[in-house]
PDB file of N, CA, C and O in Angstrom:
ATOM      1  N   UNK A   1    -171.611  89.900 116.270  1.00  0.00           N
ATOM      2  CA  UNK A   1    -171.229  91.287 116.467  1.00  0.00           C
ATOM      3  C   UNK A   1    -172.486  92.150 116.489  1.00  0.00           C
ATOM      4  O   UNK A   1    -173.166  92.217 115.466  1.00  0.00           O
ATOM      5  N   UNK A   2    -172.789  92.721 117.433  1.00  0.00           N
ATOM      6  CA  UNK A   2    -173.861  94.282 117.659  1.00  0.00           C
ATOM      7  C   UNK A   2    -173.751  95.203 116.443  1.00  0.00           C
ATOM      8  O   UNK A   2    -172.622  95.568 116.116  1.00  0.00           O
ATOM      9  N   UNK A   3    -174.770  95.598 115.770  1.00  0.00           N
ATOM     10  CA  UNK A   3    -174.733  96.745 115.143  1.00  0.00           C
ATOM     11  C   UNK A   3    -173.859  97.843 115.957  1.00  0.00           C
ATOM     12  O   UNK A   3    -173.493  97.831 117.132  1.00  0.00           O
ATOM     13  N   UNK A   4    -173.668  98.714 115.017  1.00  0.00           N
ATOM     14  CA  UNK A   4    -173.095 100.021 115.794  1.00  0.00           C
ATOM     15  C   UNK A   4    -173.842 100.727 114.751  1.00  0.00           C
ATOM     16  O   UNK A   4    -173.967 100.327 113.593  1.00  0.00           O
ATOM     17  N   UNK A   5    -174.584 102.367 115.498  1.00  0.00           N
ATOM     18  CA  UNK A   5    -175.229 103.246 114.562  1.00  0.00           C
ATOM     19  C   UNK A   5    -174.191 104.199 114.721  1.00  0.00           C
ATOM     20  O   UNK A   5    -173.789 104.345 115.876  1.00  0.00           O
ATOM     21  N   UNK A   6    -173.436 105.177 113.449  1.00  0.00           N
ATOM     22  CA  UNK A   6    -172.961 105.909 113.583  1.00  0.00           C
ATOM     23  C   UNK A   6    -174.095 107.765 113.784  1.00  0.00           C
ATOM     24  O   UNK A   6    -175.085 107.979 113.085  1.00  0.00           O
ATOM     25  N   UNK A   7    -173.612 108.691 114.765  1.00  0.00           N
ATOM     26  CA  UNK A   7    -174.579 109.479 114.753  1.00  0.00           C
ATOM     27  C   UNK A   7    -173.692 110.936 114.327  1.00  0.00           C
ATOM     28  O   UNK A   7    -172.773 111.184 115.107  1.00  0.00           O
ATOM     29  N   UNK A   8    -173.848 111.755 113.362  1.00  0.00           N
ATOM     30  CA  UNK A   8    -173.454 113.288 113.237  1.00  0.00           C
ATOM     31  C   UNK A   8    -174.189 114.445 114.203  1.00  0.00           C
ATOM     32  O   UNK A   8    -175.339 114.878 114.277  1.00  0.00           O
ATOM     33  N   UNK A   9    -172.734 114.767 115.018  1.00  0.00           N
ATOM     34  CA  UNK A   9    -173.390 115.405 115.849  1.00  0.00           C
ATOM     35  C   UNK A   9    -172.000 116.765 115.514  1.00  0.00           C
ATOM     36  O   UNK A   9    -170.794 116.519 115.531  1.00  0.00           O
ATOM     37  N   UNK A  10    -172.486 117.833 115.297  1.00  0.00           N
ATOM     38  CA  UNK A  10    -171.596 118.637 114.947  1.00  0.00           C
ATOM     39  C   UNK A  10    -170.798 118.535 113.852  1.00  0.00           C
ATOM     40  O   UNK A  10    -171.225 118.565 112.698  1.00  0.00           O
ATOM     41  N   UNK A  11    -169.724 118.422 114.146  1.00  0.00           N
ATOM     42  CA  UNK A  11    -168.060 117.797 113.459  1.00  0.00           C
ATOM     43  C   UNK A  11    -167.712 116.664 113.710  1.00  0.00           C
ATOM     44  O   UNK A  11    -166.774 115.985 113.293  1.00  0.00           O
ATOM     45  N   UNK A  12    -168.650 116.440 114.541  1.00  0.00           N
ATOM     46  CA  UNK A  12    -168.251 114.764 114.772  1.00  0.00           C
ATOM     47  C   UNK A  12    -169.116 113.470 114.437  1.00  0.00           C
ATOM     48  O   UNK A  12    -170.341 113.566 114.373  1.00  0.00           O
ATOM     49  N   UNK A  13    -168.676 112.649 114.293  1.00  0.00           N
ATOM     50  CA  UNK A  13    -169.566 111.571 114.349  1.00  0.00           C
ATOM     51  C   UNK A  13    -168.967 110.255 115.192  1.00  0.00           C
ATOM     52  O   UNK A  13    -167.819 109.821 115.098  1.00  0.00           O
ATOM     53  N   UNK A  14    -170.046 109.726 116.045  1.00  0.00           N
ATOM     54  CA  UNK A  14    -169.928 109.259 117.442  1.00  0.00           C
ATOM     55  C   UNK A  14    -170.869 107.879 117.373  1.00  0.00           C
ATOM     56  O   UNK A  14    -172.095 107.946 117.279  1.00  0.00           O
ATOM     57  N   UNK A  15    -170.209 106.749 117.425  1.00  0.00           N
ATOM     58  CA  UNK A  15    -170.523 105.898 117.268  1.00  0.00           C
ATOM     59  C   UNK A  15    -171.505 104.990 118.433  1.00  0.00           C
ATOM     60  O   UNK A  15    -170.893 104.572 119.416  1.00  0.00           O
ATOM     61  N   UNK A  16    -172.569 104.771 118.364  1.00  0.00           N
ATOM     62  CA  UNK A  16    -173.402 104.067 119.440  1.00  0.00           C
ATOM     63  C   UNK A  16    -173.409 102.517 119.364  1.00  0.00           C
ATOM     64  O   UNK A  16    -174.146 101.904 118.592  1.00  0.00           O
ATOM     65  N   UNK A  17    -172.667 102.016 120.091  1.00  0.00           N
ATOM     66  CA  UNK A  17    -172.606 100.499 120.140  1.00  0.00           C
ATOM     67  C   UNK A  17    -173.706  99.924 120.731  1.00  0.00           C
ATOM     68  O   UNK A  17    -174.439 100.528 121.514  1.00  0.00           O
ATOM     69  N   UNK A  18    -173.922  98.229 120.223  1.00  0.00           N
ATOM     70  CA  UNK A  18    -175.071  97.962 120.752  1.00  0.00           C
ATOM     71  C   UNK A  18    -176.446  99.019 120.936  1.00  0.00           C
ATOM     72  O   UNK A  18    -177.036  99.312 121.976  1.00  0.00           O
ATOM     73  N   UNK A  19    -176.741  99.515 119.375  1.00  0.00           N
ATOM     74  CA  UNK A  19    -177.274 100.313 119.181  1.00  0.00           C
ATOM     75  C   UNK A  19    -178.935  99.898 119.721  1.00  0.00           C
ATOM     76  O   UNK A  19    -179.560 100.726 120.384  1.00  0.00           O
ATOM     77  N   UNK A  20    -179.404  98.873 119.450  1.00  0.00           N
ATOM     78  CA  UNK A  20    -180.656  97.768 119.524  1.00  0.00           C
ATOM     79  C   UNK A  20    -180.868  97.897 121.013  1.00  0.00           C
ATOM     80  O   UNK A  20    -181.913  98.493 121.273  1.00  0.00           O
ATOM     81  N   UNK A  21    -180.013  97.417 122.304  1.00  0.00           N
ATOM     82  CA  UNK A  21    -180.110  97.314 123.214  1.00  0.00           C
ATOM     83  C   UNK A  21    -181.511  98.554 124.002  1.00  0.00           C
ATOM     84  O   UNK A  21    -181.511  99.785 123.997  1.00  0.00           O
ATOM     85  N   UNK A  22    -182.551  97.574 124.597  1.00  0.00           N
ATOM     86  CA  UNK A  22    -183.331  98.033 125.404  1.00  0.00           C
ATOM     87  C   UNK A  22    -183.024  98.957 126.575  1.00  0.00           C
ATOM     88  O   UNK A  22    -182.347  98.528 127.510  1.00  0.00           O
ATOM     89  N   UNK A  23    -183.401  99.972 126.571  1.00  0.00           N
ATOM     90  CA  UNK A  23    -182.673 100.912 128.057  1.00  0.00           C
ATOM     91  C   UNK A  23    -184.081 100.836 128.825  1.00  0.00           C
ATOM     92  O   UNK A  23    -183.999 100.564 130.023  1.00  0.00           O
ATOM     93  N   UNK A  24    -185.307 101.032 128.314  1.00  0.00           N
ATOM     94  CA  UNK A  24    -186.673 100.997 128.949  1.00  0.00           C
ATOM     95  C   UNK A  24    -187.519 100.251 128.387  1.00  0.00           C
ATOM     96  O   UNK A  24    -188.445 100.701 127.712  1.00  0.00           O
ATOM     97  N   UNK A  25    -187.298  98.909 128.608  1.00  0.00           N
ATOM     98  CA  UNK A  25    -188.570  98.076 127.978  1.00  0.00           C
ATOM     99  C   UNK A  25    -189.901  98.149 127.461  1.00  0.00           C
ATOM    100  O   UNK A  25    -190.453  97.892 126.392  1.00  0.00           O
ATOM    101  N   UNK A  26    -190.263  98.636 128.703  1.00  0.00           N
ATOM    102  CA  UNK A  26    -191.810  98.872 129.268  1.00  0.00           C
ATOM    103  C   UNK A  26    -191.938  99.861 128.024  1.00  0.00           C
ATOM    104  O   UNK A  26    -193.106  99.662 127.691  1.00  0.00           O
ATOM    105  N   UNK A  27    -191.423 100.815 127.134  1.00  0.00           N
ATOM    106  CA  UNK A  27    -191.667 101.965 126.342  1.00  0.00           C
ATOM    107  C   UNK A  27    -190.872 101.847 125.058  1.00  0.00           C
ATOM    108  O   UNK A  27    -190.799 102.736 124.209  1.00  0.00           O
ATOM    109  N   UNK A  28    -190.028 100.152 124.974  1.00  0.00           N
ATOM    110  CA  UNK A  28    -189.327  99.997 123.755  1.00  0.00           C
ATOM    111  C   UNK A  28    -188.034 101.095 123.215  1.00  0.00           C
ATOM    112  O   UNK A  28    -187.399 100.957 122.170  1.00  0.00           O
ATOM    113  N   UNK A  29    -187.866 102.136 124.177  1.00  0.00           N
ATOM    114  CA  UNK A  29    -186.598 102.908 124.510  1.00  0.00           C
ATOM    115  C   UNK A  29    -185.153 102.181 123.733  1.00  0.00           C
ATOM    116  O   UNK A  29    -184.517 101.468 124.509  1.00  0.00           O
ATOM    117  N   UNK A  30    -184.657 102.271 122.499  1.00  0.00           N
ATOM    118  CA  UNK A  30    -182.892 101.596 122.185  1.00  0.00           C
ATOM    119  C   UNK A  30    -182.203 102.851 122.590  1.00  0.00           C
ATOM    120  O   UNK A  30    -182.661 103.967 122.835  1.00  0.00           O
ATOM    121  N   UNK A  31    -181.055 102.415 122.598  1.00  0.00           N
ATOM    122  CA  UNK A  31    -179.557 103.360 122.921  1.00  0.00           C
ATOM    123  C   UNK A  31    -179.955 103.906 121.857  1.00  0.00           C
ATOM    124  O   UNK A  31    -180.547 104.938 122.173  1.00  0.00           O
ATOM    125  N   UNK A  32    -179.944 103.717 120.406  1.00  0.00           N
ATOM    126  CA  UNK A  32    -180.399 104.621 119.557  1.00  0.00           C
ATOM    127  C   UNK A  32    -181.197 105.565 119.568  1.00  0.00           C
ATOM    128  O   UNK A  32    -180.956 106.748 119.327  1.00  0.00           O
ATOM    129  N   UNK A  33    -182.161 105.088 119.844  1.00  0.00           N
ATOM    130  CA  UNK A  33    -182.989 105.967 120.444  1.00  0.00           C
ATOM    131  C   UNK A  33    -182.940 107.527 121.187  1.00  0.00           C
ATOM    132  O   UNK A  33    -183.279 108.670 120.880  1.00  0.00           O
ATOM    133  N   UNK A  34    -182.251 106.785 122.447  1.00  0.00           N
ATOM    134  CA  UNK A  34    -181.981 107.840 123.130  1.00  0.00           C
ATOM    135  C   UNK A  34    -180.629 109.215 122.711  1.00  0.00           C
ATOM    136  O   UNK A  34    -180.593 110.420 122.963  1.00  0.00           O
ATOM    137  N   UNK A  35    -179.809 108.416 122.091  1.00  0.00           N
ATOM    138  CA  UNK A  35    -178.757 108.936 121.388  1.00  0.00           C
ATOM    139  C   UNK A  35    -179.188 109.702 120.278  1.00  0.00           C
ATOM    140  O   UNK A  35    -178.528 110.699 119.983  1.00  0.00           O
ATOM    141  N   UNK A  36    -180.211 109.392 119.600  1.00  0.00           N
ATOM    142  CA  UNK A  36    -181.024 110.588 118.316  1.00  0.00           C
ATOM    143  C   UNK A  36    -182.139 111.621 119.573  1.00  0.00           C
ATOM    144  O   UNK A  36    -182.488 112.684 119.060  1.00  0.00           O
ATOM    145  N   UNK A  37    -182.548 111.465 120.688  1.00  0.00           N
ATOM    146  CA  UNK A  37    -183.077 112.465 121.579  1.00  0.00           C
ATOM    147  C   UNK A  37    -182.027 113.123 121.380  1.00  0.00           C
ATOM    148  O   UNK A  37    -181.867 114.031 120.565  1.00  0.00           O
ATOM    149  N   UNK A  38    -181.097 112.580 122.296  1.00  0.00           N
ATOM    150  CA  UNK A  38    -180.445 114.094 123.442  1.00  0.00           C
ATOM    151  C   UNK A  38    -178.983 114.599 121.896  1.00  0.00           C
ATOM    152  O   UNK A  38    -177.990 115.297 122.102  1.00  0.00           O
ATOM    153  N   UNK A  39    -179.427 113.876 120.348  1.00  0.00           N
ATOM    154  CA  UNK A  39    -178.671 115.049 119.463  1.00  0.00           C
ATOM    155  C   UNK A  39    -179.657 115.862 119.111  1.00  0.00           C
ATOM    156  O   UNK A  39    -179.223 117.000 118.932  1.00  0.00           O
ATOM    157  N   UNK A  40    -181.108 115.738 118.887  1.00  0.00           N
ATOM    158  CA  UNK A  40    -182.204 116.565 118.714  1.00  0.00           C
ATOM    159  C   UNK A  40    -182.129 117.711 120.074  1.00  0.00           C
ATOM    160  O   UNK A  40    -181.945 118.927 120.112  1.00  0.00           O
ATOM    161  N   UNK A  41    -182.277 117.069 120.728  1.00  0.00           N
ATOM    162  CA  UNK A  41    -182.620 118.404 122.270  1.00  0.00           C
ATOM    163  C   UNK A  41    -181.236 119.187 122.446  1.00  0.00           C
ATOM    164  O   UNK A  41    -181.539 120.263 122.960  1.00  0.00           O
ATOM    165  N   UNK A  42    -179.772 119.128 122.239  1.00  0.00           N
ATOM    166  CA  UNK A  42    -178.766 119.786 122.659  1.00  0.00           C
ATOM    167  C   UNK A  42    -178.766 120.926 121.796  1.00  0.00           C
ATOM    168  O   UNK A  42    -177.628 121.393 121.857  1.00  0.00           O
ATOM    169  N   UNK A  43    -179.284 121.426 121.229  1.00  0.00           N
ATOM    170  CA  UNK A  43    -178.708 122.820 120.593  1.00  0.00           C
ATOM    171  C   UNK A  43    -179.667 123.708 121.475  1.00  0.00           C
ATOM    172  O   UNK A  43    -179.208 124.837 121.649  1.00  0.00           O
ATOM    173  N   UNK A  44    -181.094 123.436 122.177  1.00  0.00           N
ATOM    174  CA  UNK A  44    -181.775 124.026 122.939  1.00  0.00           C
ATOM    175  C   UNK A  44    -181.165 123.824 124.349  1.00  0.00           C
ATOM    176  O   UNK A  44    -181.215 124.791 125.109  1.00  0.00           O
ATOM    177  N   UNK A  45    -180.493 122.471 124.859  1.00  0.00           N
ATOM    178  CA  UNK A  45    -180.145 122.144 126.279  1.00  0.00           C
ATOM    179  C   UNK A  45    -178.676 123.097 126.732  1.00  0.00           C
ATOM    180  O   UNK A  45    -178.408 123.798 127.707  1.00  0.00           O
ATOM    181  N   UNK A  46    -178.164 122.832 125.880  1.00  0.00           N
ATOM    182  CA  UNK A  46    -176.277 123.532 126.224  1.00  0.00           C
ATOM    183  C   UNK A  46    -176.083 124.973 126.347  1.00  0.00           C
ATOM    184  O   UNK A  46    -175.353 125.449 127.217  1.00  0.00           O
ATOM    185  N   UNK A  47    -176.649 125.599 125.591  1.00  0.00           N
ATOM    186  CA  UNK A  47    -176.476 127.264 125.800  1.00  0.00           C
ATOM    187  C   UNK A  47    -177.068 127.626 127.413  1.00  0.00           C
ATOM    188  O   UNK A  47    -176.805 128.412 128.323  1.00  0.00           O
ATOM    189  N   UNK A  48    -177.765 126.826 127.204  1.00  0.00           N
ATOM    190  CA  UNK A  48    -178.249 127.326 129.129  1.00  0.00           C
ATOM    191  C   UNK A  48    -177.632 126.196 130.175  1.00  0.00           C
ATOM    192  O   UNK A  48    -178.392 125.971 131.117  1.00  0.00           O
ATOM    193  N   UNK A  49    -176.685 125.623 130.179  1.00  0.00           N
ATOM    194  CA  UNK A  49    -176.225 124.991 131.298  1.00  0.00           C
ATOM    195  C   UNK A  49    -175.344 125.593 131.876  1.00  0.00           C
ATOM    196  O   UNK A  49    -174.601 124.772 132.415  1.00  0.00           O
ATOM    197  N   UNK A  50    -174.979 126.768 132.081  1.00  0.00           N
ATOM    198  CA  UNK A  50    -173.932 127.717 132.886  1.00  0.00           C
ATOM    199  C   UNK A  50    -175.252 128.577 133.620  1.00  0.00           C
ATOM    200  O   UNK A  50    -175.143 129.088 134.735  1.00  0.00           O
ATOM    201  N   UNK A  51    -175.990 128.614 133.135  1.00  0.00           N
ATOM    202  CA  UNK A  51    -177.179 129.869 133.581  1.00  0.00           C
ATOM    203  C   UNK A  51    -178.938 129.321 133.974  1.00  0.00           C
ATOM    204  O   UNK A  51    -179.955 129.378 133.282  1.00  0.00           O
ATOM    205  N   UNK A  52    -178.752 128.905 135.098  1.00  0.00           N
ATOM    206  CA  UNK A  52    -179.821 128.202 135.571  1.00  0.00           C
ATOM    207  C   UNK A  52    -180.777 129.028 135.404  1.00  0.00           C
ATOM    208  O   UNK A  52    -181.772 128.323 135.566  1.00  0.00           O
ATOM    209  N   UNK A  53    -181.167 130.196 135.157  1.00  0.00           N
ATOM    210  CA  UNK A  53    -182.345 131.101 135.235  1.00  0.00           C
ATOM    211  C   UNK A  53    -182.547 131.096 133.547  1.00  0.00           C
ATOM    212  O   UNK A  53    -183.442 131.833 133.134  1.00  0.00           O
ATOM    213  N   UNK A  54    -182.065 130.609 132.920  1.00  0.00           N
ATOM    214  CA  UNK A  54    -182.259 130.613 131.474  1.00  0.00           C
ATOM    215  C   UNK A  54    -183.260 128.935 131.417  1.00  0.00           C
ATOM    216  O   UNK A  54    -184.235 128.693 130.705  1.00  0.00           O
ATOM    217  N   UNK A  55    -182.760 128.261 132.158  1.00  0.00           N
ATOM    218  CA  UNK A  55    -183.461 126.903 131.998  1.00  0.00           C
ATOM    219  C   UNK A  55    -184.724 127.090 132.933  1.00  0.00           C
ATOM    220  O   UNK A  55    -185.581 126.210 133.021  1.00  0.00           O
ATOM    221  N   UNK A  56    -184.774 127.983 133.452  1.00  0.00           N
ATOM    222  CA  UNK A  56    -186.157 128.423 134.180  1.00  0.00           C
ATOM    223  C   UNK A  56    -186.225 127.695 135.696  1.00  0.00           C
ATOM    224  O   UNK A  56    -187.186 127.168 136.256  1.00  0.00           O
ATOM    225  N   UNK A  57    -184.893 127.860 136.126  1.00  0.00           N
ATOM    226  CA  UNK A  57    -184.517 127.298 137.772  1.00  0.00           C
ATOM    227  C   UNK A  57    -184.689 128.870 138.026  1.00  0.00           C
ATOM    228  O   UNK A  57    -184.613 129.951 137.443  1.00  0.00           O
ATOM    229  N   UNK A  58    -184.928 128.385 139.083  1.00  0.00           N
ATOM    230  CA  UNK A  58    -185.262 129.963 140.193  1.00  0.00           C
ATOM    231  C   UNK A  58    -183.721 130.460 140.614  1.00  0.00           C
ATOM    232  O   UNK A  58    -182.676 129.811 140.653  1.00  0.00           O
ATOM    233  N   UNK A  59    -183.974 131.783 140.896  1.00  0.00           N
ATOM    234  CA  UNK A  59    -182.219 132.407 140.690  1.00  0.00           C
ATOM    235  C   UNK A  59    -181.419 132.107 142.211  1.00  0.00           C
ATOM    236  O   UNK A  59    -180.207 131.908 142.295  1.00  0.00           O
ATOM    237  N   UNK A  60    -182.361 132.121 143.370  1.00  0.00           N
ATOM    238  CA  UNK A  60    -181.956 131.656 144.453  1.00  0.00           C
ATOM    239  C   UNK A  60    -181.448 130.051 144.844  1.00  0.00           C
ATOM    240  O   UNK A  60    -181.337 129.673 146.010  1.00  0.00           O
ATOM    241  N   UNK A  61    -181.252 129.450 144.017  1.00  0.00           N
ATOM    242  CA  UNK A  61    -180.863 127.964 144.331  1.00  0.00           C
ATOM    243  C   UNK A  61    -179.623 128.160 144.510  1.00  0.00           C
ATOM    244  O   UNK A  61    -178.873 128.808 143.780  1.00  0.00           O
ATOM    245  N   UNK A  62    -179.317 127.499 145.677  1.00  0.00           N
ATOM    246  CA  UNK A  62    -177.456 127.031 145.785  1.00  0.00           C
ATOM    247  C   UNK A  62    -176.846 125.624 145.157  1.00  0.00           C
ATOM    248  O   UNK A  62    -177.511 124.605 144.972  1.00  0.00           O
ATOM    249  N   UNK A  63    -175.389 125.797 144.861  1.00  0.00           N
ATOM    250  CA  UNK A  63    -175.298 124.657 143.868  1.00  0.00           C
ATOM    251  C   UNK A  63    -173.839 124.199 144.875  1.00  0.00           C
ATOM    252  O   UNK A  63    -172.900 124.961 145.105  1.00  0.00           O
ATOM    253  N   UNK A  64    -173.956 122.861 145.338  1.00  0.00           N
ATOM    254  CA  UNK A  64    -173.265 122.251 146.125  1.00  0.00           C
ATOM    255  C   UNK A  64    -172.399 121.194 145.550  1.00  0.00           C
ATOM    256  O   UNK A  64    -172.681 120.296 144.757  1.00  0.00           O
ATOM    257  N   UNK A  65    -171.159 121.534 146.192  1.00  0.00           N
ATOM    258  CA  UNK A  65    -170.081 120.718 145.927  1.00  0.00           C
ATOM    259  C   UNK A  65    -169.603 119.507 146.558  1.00  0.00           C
ATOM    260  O   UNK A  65    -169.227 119.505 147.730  1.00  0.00           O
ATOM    261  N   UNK A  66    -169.605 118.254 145.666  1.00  0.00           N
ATOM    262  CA  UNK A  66    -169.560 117.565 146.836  1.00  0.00           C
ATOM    263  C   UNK A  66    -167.930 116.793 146.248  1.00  0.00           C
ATOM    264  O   UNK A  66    -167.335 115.987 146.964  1.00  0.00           O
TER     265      UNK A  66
END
């Protein structure tokens, strides 16, 4: 059986299976890993994903539906 890391993210806690597993070799990158990034970076990333000029996209970009 794979470890599983449990992670607190808010109110929740969200379980990362096959926590060990390599995503980028070359840089030793685990799912863990990346899963403790993007809970570190979201309290800066989410408030600006409705408002591209807050994330420092230029205000003229069109956003296409596909």
């Amino acid at each position: 059986m794979s470890p599983t890391v449990e992670l607190r993210v808010g109110r929740r806690t969200i379980d990362v299976k096959r926590a060990e597993k390599e995503l980028f070799p070359h840089d030793g990158v685990t799912k863990a890993d990346l899963a403790e990034h993007y809970r570190r970076v979201a309290p800066r990333m989410l408030p600006s994903r409705s408002r591209p000029e807050a994330a420092g996209i230029a205000a003229k970009c069109k956003w296409w539906r596909l």
